[in-house]
N, C-alpha and C positions, 0 to 999 in steps of 0.2 A: 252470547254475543259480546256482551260489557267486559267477560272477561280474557275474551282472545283479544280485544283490545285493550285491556291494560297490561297483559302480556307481550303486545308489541310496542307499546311504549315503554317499559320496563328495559325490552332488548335493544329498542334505538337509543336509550339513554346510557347504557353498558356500553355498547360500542362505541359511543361519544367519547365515554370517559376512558377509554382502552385506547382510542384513538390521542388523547389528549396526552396519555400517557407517553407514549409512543413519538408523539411529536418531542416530546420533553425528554426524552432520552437521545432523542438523535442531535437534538439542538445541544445538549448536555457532552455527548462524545464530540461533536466536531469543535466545541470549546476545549475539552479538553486535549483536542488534536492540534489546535493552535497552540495553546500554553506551550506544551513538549517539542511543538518545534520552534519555540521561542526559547526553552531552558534546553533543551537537549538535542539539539538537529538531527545530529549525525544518528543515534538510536532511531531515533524518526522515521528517520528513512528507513535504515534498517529494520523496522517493524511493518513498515510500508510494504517495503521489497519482498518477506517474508508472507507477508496477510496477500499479496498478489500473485507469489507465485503458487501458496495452499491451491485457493482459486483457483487457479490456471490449473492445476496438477489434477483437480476434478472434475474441471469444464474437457480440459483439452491434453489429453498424456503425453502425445508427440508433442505438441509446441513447448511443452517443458523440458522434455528432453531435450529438445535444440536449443531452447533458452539457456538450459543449463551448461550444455557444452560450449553456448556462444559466450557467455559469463568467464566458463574455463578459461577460455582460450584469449579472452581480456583480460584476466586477472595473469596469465602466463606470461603476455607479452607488456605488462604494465612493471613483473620484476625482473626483468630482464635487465640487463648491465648494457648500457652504450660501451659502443667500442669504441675504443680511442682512434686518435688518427695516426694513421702509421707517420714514422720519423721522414721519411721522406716529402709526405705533403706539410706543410708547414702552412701556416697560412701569412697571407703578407700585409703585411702594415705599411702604408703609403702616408 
């Protein structure tokens, strides 16, 4: 009996400390997630966008594929050239 009880104290003090653990590395990454988007943003992001869409890709296969082609098709129409204005319309200064 004395000793299934000091084997479950043994195991709620492990998980404590596994727990403690655990707290201390998340608290550890989200510091470190501030720093980088205080020294470096734009990677940030990019690592962001990257760790989300993984995710996504194994949550959900269609939403990716459309996320991906909705991406395409902003980055397509983001290099796109404005067209000038034809010689005819002028615009007028008053």
């Amino acid at each position: 009996m004395m000793g299934r009880f000091l084997l479950l104290i043994i195991l709620c003090v492990a998980l404590a400390v596994l727990r403690a653990v655990i707290v201390a590395a998340v608290a550890l990454a989200v510091l470190a997630l501030i720093v980088s988007f205080i020294t470096r943003p734009k990677q940030t992001f990019v690592f962001l966008g990257t760790l989300s869409l993984s995710a996504l890709t194994v949550a959900h296969p269609l939403a990716c594929i459309l996320t991906l082609g909705l991406v395409g098709v902003v980055i397509a129409i983001a290099r796109r050239k404005p067209n000038p204005l034809p010689q005819h319309l002028t615009a007028v200064n008053d």
